[in-house]
C-alpha positions as CSV (number, residue, x, y, z in Angstrom):
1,X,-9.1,-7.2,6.0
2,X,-6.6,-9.1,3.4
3,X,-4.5,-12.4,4.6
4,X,-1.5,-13.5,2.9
5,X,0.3,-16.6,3.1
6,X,3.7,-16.2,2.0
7,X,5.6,-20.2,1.2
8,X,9.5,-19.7,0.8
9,X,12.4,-21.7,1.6
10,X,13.9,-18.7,3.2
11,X,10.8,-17.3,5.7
12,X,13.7,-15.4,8.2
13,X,14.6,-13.4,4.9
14,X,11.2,-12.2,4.6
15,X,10.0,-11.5,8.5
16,X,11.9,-8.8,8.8
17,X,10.5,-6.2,6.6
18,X,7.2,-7.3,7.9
19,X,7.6,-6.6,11.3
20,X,8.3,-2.4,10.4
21,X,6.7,0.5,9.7
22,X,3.0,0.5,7.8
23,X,2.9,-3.2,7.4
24,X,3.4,-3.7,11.3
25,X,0.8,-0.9,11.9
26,X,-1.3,-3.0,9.4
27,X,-1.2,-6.2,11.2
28,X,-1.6,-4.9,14.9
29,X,-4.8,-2.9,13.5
30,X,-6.0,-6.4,12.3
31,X,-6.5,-5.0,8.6
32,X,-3.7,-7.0,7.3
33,X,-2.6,-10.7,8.4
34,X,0.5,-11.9,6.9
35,X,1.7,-15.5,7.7
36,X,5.1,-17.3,6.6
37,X,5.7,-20.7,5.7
38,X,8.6,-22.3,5.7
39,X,8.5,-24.8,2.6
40,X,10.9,-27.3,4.7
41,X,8.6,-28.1,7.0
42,X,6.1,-29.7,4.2
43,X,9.4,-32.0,2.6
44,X,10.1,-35.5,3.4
45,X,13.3,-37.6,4.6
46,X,15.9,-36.8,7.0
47,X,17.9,-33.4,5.1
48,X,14.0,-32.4,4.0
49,X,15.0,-31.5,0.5
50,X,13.2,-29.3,-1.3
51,X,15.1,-28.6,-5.0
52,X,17.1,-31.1,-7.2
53,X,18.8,-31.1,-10.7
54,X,16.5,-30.0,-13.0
55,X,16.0,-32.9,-16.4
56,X,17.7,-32.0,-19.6
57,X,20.8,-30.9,-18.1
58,X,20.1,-27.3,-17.9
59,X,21.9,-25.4,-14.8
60,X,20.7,-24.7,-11.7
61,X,18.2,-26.1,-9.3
62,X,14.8,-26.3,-9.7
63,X,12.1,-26.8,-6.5
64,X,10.5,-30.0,-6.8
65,X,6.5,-30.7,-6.3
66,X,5.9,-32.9,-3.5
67,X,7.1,-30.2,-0.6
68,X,5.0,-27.5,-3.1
69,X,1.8,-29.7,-3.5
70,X,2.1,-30.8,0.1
71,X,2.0,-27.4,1.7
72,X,-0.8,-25.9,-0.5
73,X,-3.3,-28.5,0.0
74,X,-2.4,-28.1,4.3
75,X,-3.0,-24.5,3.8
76,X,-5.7,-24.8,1.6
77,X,-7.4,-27.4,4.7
78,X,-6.7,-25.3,6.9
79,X,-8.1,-21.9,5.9
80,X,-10.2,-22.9,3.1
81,X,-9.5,-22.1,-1.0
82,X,-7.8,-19.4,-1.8
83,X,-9.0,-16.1,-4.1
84,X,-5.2,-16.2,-5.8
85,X,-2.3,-18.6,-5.6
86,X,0.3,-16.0,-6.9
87,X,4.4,-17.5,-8.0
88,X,6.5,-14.7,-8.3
89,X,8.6,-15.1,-11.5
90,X,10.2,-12.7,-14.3
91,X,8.2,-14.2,-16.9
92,X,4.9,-13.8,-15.2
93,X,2.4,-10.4,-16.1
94,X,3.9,-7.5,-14.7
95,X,3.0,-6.0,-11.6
96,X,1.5,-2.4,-11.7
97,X,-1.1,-0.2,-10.1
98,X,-4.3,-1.3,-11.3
99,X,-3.3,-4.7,-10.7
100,X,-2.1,-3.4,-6.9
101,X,-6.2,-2.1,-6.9
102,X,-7.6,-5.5,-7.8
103,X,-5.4,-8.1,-5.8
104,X,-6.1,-5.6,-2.6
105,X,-10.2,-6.4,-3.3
106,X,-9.5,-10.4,-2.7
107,X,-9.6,-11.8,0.9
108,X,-7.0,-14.2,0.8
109,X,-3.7,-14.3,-1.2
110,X,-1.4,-17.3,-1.3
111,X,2.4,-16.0,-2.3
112,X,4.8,-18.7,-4.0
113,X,8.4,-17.5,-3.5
114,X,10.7,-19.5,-5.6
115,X,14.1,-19.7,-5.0
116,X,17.1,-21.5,-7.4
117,X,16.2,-21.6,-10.7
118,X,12.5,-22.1,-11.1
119,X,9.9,-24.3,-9.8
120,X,8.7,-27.9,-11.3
121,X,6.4,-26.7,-14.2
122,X,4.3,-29.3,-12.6
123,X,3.4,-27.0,-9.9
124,X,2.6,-23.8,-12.0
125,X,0.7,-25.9,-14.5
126,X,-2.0,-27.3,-11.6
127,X,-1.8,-25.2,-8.5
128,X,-0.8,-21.5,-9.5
129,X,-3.5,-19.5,-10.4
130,X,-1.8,-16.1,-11.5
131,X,2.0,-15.4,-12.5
132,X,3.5,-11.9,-11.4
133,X,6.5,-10.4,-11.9
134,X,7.8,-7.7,-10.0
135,X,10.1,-6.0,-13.4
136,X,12.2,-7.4,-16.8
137,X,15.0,-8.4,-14.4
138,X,16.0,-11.6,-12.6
139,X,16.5,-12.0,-8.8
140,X,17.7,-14.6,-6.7
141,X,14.4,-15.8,-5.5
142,X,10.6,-14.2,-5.3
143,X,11.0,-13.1,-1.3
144,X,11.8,-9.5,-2.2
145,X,9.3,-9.5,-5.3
146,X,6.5,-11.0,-2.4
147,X,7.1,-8.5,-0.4
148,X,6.6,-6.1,-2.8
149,X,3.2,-7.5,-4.0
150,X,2.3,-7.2,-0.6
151,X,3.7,-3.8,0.2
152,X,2.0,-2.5,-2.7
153,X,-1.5,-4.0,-2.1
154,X,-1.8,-3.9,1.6
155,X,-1.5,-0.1,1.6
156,X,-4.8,0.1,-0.1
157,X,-6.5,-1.7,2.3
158,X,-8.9,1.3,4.4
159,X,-6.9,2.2,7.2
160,X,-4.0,1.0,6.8
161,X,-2.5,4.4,5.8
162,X,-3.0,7.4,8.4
163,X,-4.5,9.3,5.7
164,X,-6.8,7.8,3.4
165,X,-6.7,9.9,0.5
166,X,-2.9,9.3,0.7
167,X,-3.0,6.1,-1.7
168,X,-5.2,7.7,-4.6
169,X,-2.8,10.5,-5.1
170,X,-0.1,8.4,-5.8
171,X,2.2,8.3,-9.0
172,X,0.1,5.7,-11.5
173,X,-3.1,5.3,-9.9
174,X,-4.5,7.5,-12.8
175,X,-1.7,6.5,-14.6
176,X,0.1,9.5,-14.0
177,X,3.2,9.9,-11.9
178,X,2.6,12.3,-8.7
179,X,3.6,15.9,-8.7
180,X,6.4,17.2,-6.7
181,X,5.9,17.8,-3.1
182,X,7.6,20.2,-0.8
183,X,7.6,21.0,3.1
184,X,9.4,23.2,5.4
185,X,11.2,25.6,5.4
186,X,9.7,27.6,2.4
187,X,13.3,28.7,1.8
188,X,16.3,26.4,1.7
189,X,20.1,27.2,0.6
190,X,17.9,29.6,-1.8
191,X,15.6,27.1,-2.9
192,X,11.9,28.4,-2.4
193,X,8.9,26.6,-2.5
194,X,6.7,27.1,-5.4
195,X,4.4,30.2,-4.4
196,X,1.4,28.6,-5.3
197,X,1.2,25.9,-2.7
198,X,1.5,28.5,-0.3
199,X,-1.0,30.6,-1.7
200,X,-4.4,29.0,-0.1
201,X,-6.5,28.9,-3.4
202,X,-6.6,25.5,-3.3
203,X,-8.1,25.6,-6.8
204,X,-4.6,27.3,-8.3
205,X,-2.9,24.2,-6.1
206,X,-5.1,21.9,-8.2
207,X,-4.1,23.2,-11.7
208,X,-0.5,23.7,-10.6
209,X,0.0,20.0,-9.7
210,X,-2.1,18.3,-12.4
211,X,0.3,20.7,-14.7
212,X,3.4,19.3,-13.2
213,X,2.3,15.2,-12.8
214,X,1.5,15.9,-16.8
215,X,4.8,17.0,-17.7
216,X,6.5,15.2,-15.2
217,X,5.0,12.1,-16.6
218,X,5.4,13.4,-20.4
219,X,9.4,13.8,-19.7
220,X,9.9,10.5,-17.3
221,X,7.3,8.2,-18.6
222,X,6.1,8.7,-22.4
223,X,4.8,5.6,-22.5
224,X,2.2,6.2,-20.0
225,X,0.7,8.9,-22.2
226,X,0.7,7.1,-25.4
227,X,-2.5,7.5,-27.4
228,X,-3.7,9.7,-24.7
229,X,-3.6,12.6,-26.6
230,X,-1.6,14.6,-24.3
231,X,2.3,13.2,-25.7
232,X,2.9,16.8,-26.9
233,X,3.5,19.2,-23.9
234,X,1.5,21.0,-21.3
235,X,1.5,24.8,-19.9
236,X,1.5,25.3,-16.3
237,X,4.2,27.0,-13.4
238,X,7.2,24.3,-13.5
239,X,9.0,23.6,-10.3
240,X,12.2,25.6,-9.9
């Protein structure tokens, strides 16, 4: 079991997406607890402001420390320390799939969604413990890029998906991308399935798809095969 604490400014953006589909199934199995903070609740004063001008005179508004501080040390009575305090921002290490695999082996996950335009360095410099971000492009705040990290680990988590094999076939977790996949009908608009996958030599099936998640990863991602020794091409029965 994994628990996430998600802090945001904006917790009825996230709840949503969390109450749907695999991360619902998750959390009624009890594999995966995912709790939302609302980061107004831990400011002071009567508007319980949260962001202010940021010093220098640079645009924007940055999230100030006290509300940040505040509700991390509550948490952190509450539940105990925790494994990662993760802020989601584009200058942070990019997330990929062996970092999906190592996050989903921690217990408990605090999430930092910042909104505006940063948080007080303050913050990052004393309470963050790991900076993630989700792609080399710039959001409006780290809600959608949270629940992504969690999307992407809490599906590794045993039993969360129906089929467990499911996760460790998926594009990158060998750091190739996944094959194509088909279902039926066999024939469509004269479109046929590959014959192989319906040939029950599930040996030939093997070959055929680690042929086409080679070449499919040679001709989308390059980079993935760099110094791999495989850059230069494959044989194998291509996809129609």
């Amino acid at each position: 079991m994994i628990r996430f604490d998600l802090v945001t400014s904006l917790p009825d953006l996230v709840r949503s997406p969390l109450e749907h589909s695999i991360l619902k199934r998750a959390q009624d199995k009890g594999l995966v607890e995912v709790e939302v903070h609302d980061l107004r609740d831990y400011a002071e004063g009567k508007y319980r402001q949260i962001d202010d001008a940021p010093y220098g005179g640079m645009g924007g508004m940055v999230l100030t420390p006290g509300p940040l501080f505040a509700c991390v040390e509550a948490l952190e009575a509450e539940h105990g320390p925790y494994d990662e305090v993760i802020f989601l921002t584009p200058d942070g290490e990019t997330l990929d799939q062996p970092m999906a695999n190592e996050l989903s082996l921690r217990g408990r996950l605090l999430l930092i969604a910042g909104h505006y335009k940063n948080i007080d360095q303050r913050v990052r410099n004393t309470i963050v413990t790991r900076e993630i971000s989700v792609g080399d492009y710039v959001l409006s705040g780290g809600e959608l890029p949270a629940l992504i990290l969690i999307d992407s680990i809490a599906r590794l988590i045993p039993g969360v998906l129906g089929d467990a094999g499911s996760a460790l076939s998926d594009s990158f977790q060998d750091g190739l991308l996944d094959a194509p996949s088909y279902t039926r009908p066999a024939s469509f608009r004269g479109l046929d399935v590959p014959p192989v996958l319906m040939s029950g030599d599930h040996g030939a099936i093997l070959e055929w798809r680690e042929a086409q998640r080679l070449e499919r990863t040679r001709t989308r991602r390059p980079d993935l095969l760099a110094g791999s020794g495989l850059e230069g091409g494959l044989t194998g029965e291509e996809s129609p």
